[in-house]
Backbone as numpy.savetxt, mean C-alpha at the origin, in Angstrom:
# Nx Ny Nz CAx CAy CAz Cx Cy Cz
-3.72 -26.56 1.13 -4.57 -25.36 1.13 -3.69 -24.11 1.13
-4.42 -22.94 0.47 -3.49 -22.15 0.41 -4.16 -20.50 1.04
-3.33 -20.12 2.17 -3.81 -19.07 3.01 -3.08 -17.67 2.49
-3.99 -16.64 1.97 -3.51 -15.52 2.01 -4.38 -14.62 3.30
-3.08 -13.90 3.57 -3.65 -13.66 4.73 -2.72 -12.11 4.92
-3.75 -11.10 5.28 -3.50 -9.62 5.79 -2.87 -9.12 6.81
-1.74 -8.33 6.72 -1.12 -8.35 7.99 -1.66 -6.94 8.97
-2.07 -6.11 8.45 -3.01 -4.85 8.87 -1.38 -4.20 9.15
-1.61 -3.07 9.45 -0.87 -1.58 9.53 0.01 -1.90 10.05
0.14 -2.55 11.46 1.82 -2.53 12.02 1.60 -4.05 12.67
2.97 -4.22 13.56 3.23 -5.60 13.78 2.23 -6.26 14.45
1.36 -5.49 15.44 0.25 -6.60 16.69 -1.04 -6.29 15.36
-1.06 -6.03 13.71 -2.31 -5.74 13.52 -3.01 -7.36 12.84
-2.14 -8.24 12.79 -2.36 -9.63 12.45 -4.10 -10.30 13.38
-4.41 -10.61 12.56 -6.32 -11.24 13.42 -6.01 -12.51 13.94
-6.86 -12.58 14.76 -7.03 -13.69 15.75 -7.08 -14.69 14.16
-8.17 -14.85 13.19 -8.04 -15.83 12.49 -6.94 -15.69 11.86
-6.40 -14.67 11.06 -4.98 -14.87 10.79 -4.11 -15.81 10.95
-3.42 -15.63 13.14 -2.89 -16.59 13.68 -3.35 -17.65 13.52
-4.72 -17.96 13.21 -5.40 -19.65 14.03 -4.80 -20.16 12.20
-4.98 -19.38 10.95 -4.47 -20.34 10.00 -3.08 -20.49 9.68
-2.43 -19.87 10.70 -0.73 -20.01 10.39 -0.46 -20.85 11.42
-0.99 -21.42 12.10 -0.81 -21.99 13.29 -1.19 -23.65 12.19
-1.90 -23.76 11.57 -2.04 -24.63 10.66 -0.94 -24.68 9.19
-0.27 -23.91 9.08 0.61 -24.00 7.91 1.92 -24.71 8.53
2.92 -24.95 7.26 3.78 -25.85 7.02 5.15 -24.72 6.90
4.22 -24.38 5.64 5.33 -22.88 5.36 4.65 -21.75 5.41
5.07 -20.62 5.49 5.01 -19.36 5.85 5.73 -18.06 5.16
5.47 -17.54 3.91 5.56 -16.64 3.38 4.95 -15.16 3.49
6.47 -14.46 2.82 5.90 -13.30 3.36 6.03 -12.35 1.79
5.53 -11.55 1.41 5.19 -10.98 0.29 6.14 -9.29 0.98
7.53 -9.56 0.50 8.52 -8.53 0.85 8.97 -7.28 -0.42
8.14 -7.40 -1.57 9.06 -6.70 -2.35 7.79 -5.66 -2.84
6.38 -5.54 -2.22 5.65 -4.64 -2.81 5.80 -3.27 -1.80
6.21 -3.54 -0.77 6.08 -2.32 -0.01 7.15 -2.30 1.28
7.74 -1.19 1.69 8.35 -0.66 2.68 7.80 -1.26 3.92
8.05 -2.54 4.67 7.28 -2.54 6.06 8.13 -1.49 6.84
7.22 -1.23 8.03 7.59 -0.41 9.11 7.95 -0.77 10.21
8.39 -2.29 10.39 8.81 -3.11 10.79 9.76 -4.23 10.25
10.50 -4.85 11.42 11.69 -5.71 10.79 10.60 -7.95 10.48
11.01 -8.39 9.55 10.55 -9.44 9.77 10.62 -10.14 11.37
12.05 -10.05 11.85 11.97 -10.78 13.15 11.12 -10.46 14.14
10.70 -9.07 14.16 9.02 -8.82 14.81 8.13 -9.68 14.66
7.98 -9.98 13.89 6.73 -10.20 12.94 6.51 -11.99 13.19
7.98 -12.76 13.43 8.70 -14.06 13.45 8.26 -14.18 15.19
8.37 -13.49 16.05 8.02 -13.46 17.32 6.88 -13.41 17.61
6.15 -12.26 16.52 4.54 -12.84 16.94 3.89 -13.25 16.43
4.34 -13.97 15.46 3.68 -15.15 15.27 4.09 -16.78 15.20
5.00 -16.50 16.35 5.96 -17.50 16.67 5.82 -19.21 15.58
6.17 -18.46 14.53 6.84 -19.04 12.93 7.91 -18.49 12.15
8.43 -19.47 11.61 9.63 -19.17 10.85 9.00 -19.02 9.51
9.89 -17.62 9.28 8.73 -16.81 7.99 10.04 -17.17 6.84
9.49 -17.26 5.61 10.27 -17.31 4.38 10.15 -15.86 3.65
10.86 -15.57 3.32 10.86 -13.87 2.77 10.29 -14.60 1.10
9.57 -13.90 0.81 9.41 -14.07 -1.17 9.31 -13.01 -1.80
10.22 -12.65 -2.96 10.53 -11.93 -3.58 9.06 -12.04 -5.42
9.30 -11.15 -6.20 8.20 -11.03 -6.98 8.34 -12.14 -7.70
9.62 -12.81 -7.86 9.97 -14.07 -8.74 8.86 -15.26 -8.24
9.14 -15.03 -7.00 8.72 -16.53 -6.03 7.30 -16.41 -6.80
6.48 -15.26 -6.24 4.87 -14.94 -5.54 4.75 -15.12 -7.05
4.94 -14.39 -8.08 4.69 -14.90 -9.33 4.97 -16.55 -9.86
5.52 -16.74 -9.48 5.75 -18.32 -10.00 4.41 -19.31 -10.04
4.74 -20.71 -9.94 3.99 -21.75 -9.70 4.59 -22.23 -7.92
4.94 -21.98 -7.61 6.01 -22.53 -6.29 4.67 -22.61 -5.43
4.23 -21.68 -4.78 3.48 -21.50 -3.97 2.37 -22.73 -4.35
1.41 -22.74 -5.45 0.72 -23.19 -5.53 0.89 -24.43 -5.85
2.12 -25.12 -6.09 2.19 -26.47 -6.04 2.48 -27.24 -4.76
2.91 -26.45 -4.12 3.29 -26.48 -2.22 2.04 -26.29 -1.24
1.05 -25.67 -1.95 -0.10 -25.75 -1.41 -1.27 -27.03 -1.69
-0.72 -27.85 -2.85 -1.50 -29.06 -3.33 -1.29 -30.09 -2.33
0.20 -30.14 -1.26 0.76 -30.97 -1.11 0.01 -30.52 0.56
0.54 -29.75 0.94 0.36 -28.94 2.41 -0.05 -27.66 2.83
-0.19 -27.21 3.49 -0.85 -26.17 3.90 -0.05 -24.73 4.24
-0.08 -24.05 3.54 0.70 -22.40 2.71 -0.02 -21.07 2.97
0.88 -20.75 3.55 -0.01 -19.13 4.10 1.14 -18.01 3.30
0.47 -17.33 2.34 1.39 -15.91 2.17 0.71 -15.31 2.68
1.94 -13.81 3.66 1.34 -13.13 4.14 1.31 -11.50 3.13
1.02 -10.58 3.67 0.57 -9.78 2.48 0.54 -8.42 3.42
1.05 -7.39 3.61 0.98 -6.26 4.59 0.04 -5.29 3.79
-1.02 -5.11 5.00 -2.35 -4.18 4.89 -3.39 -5.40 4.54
-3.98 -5.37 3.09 -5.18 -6.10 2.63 -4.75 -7.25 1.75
-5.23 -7.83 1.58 -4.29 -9.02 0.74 -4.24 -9.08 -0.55
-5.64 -8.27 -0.99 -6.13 -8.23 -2.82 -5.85 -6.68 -3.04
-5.20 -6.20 -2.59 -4.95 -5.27 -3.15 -3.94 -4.67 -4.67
-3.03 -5.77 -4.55 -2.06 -6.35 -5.26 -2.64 -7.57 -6.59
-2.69 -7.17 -8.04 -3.29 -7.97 -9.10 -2.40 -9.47 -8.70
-1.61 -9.69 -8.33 -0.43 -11.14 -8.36 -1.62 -11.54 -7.43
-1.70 -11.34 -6.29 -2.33 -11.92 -5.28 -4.17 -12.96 -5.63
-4.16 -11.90 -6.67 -5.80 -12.25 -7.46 -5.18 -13.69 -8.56
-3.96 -12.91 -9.12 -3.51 -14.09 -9.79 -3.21 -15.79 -9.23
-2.55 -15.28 -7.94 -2.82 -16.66 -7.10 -3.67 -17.31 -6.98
-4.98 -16.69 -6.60 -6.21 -16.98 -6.28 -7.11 -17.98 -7.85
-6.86 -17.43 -8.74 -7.21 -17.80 -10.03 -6.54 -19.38 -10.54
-4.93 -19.35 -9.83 -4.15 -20.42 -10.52 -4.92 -21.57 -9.35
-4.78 -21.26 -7.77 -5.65 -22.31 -6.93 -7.24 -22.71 -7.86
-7.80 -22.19 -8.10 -9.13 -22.56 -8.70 -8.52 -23.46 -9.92
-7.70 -22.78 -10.85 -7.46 -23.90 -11.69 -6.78 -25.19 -11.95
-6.25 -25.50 -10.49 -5.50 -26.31 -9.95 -6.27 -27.53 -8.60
-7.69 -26.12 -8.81 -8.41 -26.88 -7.56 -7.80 -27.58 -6.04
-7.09 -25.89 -5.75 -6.41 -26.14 -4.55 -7.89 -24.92 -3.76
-8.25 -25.23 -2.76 -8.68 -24.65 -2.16 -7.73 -23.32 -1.07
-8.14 -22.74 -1.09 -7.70 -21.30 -0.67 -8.75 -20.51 0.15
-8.23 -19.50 1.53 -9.01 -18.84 1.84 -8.37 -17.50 2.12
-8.89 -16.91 2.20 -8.44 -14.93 2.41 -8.53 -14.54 3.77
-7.70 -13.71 4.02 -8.22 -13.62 5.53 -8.29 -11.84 5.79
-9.10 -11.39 5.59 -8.73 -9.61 5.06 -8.01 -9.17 6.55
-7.38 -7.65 6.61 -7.56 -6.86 7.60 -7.88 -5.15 6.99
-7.01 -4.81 7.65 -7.00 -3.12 7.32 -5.85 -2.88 6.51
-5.83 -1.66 5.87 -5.16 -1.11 4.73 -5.01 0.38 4.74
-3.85 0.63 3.70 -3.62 2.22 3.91 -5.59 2.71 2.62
-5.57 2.18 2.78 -7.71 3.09 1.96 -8.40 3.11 3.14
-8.22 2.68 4.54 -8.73 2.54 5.54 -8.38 3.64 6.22
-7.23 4.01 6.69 -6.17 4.65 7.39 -6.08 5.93 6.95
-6.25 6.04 5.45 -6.20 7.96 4.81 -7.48 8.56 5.93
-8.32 7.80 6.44 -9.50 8.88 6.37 -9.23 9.72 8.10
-7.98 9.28 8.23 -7.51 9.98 9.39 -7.16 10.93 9.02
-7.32 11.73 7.73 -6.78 13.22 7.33 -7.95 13.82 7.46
-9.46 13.32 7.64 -10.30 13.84 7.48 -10.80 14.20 5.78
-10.51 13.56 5.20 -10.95 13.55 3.91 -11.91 12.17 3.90
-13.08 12.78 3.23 -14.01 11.58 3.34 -13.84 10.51 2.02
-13.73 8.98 2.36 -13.44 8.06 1.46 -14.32 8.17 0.20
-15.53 8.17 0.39 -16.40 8.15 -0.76 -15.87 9.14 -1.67
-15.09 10.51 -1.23 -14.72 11.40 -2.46 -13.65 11.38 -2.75
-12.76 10.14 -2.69 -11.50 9.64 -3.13 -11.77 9.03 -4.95
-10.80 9.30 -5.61 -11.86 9.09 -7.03 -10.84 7.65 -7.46
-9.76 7.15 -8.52 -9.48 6.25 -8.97 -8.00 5.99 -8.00
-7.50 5.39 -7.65 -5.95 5.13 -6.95 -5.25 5.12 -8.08
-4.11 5.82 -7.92 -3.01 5.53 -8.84 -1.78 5.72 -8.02
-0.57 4.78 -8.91 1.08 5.01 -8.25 2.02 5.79 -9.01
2.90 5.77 -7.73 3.95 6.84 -8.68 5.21 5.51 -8.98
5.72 5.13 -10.04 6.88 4.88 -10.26 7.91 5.85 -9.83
9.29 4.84 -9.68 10.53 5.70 -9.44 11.21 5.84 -11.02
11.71 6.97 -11.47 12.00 6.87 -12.96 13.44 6.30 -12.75
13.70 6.30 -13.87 14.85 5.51 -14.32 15.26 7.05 -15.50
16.71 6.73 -15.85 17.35 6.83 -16.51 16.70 7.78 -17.94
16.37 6.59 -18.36 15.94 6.70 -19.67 14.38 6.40 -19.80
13.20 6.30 -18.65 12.01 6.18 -18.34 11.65 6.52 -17.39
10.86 7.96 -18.13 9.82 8.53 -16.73 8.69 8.36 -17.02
7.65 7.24 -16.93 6.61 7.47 -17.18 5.42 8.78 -15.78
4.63 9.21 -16.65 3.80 10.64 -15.64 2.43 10.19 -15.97
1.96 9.11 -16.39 0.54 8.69 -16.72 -0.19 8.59 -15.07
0.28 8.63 -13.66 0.12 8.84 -12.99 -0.84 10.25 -13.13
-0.21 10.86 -13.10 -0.57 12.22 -13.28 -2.10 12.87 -13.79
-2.25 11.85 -15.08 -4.06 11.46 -15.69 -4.79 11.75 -14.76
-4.36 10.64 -14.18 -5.26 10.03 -13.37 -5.96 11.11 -12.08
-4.89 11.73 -11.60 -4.94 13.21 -10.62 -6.03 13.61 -11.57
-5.65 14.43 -12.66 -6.42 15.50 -13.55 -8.04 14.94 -13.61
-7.80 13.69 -13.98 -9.83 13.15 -14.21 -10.29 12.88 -12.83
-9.75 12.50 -11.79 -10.18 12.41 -10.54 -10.10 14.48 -9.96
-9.50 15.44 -10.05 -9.89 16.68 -9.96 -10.56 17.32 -11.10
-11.34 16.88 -12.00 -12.07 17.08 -12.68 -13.72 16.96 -11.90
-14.16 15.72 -11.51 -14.80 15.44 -11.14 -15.08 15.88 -9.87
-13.84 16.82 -9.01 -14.35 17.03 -7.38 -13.96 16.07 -6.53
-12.84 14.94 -7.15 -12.58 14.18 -5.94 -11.01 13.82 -5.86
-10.83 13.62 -4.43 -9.91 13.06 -3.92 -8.74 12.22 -4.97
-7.34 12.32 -4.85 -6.26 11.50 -5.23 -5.69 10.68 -4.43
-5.45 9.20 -4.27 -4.51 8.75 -3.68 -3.45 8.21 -4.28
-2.06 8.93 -4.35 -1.13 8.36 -5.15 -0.21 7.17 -4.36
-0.32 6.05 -4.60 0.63 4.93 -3.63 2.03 5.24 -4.24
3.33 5.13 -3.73 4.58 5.26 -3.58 5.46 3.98 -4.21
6.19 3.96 -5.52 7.16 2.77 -5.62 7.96 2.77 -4.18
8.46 1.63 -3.86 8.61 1.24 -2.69 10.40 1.52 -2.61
11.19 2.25 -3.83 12.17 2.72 -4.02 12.63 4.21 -3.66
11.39 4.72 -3.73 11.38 6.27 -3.94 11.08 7.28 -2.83
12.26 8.09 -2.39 12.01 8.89 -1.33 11.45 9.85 -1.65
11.04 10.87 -0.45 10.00 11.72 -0.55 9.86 12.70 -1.42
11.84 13.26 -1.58 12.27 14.42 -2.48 12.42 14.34 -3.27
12.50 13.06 -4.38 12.67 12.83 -5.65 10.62 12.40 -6.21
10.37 12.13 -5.02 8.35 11.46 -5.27 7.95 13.39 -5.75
8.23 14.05 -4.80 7.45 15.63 -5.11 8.21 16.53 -6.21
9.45 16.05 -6.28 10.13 16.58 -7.91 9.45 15.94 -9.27
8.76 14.36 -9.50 8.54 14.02 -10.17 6.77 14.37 -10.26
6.41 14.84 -9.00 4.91 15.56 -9.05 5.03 16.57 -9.72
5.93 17.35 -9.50 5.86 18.90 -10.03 6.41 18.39 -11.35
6.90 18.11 -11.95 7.46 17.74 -13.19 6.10 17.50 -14.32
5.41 16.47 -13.61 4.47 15.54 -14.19 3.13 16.56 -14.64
3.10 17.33 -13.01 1.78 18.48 -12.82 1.75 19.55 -14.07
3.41 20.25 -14.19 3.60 21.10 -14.92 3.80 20.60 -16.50
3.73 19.11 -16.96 3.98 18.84 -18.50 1.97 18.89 -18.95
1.08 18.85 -17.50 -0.28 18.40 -17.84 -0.64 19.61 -17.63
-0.17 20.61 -17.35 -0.85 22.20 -17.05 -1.76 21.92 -15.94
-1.30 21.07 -14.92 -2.12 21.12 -13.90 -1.62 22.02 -12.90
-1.94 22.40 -11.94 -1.83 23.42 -11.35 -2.15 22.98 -9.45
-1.23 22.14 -8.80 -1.46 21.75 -7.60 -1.11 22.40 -6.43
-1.99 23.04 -5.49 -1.59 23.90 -4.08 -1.23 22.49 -3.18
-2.11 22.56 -2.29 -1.70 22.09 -0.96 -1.64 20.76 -0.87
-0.94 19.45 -0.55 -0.88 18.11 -0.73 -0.78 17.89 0.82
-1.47 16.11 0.77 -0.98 15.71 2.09 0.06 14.48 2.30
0.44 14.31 3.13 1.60 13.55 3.02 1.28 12.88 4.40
1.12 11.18 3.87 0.93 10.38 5.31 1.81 8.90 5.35
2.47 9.24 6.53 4.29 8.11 6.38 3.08 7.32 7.86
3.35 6.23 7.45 3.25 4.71 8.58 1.95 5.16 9.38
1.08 5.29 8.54 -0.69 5.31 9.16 -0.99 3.81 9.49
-1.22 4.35 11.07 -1.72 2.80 11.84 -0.71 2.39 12.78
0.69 2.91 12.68 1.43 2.29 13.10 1.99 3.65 14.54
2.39 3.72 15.56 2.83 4.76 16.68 3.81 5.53 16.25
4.45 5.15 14.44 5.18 6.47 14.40 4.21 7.30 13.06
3.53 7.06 12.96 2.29 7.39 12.03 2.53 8.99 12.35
2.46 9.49 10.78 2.85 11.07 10.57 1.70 11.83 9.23
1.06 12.95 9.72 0.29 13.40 8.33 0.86 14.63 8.44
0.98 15.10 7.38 1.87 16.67 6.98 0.61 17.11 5.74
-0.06 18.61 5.64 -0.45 19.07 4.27 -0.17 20.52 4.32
0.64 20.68 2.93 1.32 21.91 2.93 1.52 21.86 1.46
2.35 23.09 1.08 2.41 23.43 -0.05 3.63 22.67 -0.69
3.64 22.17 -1.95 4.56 21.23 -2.13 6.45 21.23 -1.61
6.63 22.96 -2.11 7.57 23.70 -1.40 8.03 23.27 -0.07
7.47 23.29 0.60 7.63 23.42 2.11 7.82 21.83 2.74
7.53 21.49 1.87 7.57 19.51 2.46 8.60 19.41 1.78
9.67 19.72 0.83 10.66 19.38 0.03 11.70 18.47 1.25
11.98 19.78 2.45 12.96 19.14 2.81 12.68 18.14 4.57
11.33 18.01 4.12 10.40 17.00 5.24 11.36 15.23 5.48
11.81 14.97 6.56 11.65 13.67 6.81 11.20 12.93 7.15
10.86 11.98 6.45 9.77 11.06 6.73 9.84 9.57 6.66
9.57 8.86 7.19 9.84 7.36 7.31 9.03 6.42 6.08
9.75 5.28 5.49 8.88 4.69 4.91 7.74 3.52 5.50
6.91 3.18 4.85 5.77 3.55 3.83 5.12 4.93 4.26
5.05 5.73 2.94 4.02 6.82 2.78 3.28 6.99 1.33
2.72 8.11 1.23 2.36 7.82 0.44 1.12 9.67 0.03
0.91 9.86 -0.59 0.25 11.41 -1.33 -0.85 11.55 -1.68
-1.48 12.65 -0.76 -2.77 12.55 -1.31 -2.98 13.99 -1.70
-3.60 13.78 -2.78 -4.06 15.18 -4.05 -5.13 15.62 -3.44
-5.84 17.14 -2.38 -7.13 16.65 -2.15 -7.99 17.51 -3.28
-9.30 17.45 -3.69 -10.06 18.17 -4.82 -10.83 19.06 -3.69
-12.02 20.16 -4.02 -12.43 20.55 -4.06 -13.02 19.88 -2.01
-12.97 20.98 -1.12 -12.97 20.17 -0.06 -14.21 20.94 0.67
-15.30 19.88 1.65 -16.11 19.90 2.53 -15.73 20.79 3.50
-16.20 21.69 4.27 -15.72 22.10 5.36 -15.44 21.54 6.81
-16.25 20.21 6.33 -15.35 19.54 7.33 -14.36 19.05 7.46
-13.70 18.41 6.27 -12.45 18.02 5.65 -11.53 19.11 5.98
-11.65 20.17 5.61 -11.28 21.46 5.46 -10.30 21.69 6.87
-11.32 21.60 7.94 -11.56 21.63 9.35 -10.66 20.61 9.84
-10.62 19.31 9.62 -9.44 18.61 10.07 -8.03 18.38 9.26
-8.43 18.82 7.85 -7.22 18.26 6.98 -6.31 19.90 7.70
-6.80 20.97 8.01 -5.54 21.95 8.36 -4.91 22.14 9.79
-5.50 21.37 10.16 -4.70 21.09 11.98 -3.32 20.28 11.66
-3.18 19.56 10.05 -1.93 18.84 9.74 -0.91 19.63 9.22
């Protein structure tokens, strides 16, 4: 059987069912290469007193998992929600066609956690990420996505390549903003929501340049704002 399973925001955010199906596994994977934890694995190895296997995008993409799950019982773990990630759906698809049974075990997630800026979820419009550019590839199609979601009056959440620090993420905003004639004031900026070093900053892009901030974070564009939003997003 094969367990995907949510690790929620920081190290104690693992569910009672969580534990009860790793307590049933053989092996124990951990899904290490989509995001910055805010924590070390050996945390994580203590509480849930199992020996965790790190898997890289090679592994989680492969067949490995799911032929190890025909045999015995396989938990990847997955930090925040578990389907948030298309591979993870892909897993889910190869068990059905393999007729390995599988179960999900959700928790909480950073779409959970933004609404501590006081921006209301429902007026969050499409998610999009920022790549880290390369060399000779900057893609800014990110950027679209801002423009038709502030078209409409709503909310941006841009997720973070898991490479990219804060001062090169808001150089490639302004880059991206200014090739689309978009025109962005005040942004918010929220590093390790959920977790006790959990940080929200919203200011003018300027002024966060030379901000430090811990990883995972991540940017939110806000549109056209409620006065209640208004009301809590500027106490940050």
């Amino acid at each position: 059987m094969l367990y995907i399973i949510g690790l929620g925001l920081n190290e104690k955010g693992i569910s009672l069912q969580g534990l009860e199906a790793i307590k049933k596994c053989k092996k124990i994977y951990l899904d290490n290469y989509t995001v910055n934890f805010p924590y070390s694995e050996k945390i994580l190895e203590k509480n849930i007193k199992k020996k965790i296997i790190s898997a890289n995008r090679e592994i989680i993409e492969s067949d490995k998992l799911i032929k190890e799950a025909k045999k015995e019982n396989v938990a990847l773990l997955v930090y925040g929600s578990p389907l948030t990630a298309t591979t993870h759906i892909t897993l889910i698809q190869e068990a059905e066609k393999n007729k390995i049974k599988y179960e999900i075990i959700y928790n909480a997630s950073i779409f959970d956690a933004i609404a501590e800026t006081g921006l209301q979820i429902y007026k969050f419009g499409k998610i999009t990420s920022m790549p880290k550019w390369q060399k000779n590839f900057s893609p800014k199609s990110f950027i679209e996505v801002v423009k038709q979601n502030l078209e409409i009056d709503s909310h941006s959440l841009i997720l973070i390549d898991i490479g990219l620090d804060l001062k090169n993420a808001l150089e490639e905003l302004e880059e991206s903003a200014k090739e689309y004639n978009l025109k962005i004031d005040k942004i918010a900026i929220c590093s390790r929501l959920g977790t006790k070093d959990s940080k929200i900053f919203y200011k003018e892009i300027d002024k966060l340049k030379n901000l430090e901030i811990k990883k995972p974070y991540c940017i939110i564009i806000p549109s056209k704002l409620h006065f209640m939003e208004k009301e809590v997003l500027e106490k940050f």
